[in-house]
C-alpha positions as CSV (number, residue, x, y, z in Angstrom):
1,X,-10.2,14.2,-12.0
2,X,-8.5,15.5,-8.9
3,X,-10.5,14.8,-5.5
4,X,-10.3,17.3,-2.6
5,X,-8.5,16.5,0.4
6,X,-11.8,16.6,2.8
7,X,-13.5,14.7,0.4
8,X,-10.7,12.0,0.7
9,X,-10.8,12.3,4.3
10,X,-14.8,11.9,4.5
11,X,-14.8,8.8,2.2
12,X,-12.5,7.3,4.5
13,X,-14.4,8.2,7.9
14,X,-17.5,6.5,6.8
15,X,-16.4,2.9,6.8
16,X,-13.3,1.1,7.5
17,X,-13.6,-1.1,4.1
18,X,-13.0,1.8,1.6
19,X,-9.4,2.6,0.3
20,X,-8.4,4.8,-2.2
21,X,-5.5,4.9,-4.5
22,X,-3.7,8.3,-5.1
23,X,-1.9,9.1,-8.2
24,X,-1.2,12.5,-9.6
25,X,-3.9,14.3,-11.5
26,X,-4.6,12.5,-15.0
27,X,-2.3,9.6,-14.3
28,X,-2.3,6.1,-13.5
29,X,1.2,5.0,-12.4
30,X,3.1,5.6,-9.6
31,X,-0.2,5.2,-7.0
32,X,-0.7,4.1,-3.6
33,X,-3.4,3.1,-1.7
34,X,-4.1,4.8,1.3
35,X,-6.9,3.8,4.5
36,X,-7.5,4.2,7.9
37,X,-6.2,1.6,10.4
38,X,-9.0,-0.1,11.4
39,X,-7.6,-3.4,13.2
40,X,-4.8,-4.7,15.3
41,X,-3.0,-6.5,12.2
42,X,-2.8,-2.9,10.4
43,X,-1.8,-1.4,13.4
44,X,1.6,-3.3,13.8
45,X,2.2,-3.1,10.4
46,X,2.2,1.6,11.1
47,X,4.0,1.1,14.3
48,X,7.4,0.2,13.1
49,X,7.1,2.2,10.0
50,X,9.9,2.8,7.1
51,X,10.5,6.3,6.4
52,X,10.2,7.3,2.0
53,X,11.7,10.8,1.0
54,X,11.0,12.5,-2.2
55,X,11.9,16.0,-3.4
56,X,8.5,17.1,-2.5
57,X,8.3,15.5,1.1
58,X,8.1,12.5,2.7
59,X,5.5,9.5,3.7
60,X,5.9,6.5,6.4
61,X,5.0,2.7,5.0
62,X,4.9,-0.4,6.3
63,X,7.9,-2.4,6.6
64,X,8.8,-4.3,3.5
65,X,8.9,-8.0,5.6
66,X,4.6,-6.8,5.9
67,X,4.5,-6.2,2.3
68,X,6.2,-8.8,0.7
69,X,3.7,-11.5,2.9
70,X,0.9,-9.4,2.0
71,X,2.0,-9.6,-1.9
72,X,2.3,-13.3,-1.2
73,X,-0.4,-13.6,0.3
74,X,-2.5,-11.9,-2.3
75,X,-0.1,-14.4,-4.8
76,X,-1.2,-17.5,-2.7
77,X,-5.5,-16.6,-2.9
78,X,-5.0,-16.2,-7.0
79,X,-3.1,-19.2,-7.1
80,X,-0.6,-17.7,-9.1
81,X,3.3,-17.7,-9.4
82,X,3.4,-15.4,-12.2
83,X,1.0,-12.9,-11.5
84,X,1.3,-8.7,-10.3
85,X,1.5,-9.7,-7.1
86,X,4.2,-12.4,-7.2
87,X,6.1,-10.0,-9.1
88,X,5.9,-7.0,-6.6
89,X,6.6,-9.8,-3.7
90,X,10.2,-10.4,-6.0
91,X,10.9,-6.9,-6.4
92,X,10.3,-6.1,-2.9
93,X,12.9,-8.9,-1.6
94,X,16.0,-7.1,-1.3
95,X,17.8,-10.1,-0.5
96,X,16.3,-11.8,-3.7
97,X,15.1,-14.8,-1.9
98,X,11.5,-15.2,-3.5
């Protein structure tokens, strides 16, 4: 089920811990996770941001360097080399390093 917009919006403004994943009404895949910044790590990570266009409009990220650490990061806590996140730290390396 679809959520508003403001409704997104409050969730977000009453704590700095909730995220929310966005997909399009009744499906799972693509999504993103969206939040507010709420620290000086996250902060960096917006103010050199990568620019994504689609036919609909566009949305800034975080570089993919920030991402692929974060995916290995996340790799690194399961101990696990063959996990989700591995893979999206792979898939992320354009220079196929990982």
């Amino acid at each position: 089920m679809a959520m508003p917009l403001n409704e997104m919006y409050s969730m977000l403004s009453e704590s700095s811990r909730i995220r929310i994943r966005i997909a399009e009404d009744g499906e799972m895949y693509p999504n993103f996770e969206t939040w507010f910044v709420s620290n000086d790590v996250e902060r960096e990570a917006l103010s050199n941001p990568l620019t994504v266009t689609f036919d609909e409009g566009q949305i800034e990220i975080s570089p993919l360097e920030l991402q692929i650490a974060y995916k290995l990061r996340l790799a690194q806590a399961a101990d696990s080399l063959s996990g989700k996140d591995f893979e999206d730290a792979t898939v992320l390396d354009p220079r196929g390093t990982i």
